[in-house]
C-alpha positions as CSV (number, residue, x, y, z in Angstrom):
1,X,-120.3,236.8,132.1
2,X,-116.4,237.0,132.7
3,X,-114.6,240.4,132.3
4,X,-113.0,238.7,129.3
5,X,-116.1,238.0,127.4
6,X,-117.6,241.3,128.4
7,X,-114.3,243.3,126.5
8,X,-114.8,240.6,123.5
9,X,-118.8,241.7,123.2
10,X,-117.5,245.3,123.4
11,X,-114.3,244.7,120.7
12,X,-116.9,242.4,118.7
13,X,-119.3,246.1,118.3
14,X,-116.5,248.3,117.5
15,X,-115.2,246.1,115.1
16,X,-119.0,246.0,113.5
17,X,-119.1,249.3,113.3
18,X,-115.4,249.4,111.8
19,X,-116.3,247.0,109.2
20,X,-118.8,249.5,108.3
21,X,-116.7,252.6,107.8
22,X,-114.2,251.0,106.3
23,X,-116.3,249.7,103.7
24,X,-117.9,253.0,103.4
25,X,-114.3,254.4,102.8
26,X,-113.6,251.8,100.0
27,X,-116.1,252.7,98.2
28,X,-115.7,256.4,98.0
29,X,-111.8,255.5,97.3
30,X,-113.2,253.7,93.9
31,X,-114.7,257.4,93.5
32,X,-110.9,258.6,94.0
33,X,-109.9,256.0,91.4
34,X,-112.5,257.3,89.1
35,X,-111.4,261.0,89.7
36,X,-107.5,259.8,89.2
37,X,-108.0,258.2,86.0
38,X,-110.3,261.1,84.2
39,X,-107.5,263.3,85.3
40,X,-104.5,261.2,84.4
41,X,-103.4,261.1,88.2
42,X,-101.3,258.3,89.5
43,X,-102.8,256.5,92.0
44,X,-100.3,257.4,95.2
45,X,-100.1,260.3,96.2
46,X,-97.2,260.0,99.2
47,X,-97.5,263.7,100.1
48,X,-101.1,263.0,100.9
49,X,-100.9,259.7,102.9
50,X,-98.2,261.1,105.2
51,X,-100.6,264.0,106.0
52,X,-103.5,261.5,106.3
53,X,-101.2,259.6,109.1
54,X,-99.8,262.8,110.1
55,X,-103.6,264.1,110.8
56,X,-104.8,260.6,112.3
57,X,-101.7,260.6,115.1
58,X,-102.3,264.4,116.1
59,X,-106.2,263.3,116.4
60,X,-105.1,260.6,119.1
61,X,-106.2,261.2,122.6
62,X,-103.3,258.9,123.8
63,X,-99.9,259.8,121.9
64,X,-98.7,256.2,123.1
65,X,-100.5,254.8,119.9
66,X,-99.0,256.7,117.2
67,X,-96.8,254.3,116.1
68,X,-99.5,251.9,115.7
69,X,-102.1,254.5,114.6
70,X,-99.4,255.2,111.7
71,X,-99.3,251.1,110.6
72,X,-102.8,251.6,110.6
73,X,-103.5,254.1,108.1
74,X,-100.3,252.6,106.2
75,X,-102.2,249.6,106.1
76,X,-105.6,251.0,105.3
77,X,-104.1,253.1,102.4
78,X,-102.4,250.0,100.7
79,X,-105.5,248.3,100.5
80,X,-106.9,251.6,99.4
81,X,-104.8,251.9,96.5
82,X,-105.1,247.9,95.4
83,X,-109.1,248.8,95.0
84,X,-108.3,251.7,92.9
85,X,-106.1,250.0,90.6
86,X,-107.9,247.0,90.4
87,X,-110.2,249.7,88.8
């Protein structure tokens, strides 16, 4: 086995084991959704995903990725808030 197909084989589990938490997150964002609605709350809240981002960069071991730990989470909170207003 190349080095090359050894780092696929270890990007191929983390990304099985991303699929699985972000799933896991989707579904307690439809609980968000259901939360929102009962209450009459839009469904962005900006002061909230800035601290999510905010939170997420200071957690980085390596402050070289913030900028792309930030598209993350921007990323990951649209698709967040199509699911809850699909709902």
């Amino acid at each position: 086995m190349t080095d090359l197909e050894q780092y696929r084989q270890e990007i191929d589990a983390i990304d099985q084991e991303l699929t699985r938490l972000v799933e896991q997150r989707f579904e307690v964002a439809k609980k968000v959704a259901a939360y929102k609605r009962a209450h009459a709350l839009p469904v962005l809240d900006s002061s909230r995903e800035d601290a999510v981002i905010q939170r997420n960069q200071e957690r980085l071991v390596r402050s070289e990725y913030e900028t792309e730990m930030a598209a993350f989470y921007t990323g990951l909170m649209a698709i967040s808030r199509s699911i809850q207003e699909k709902m």
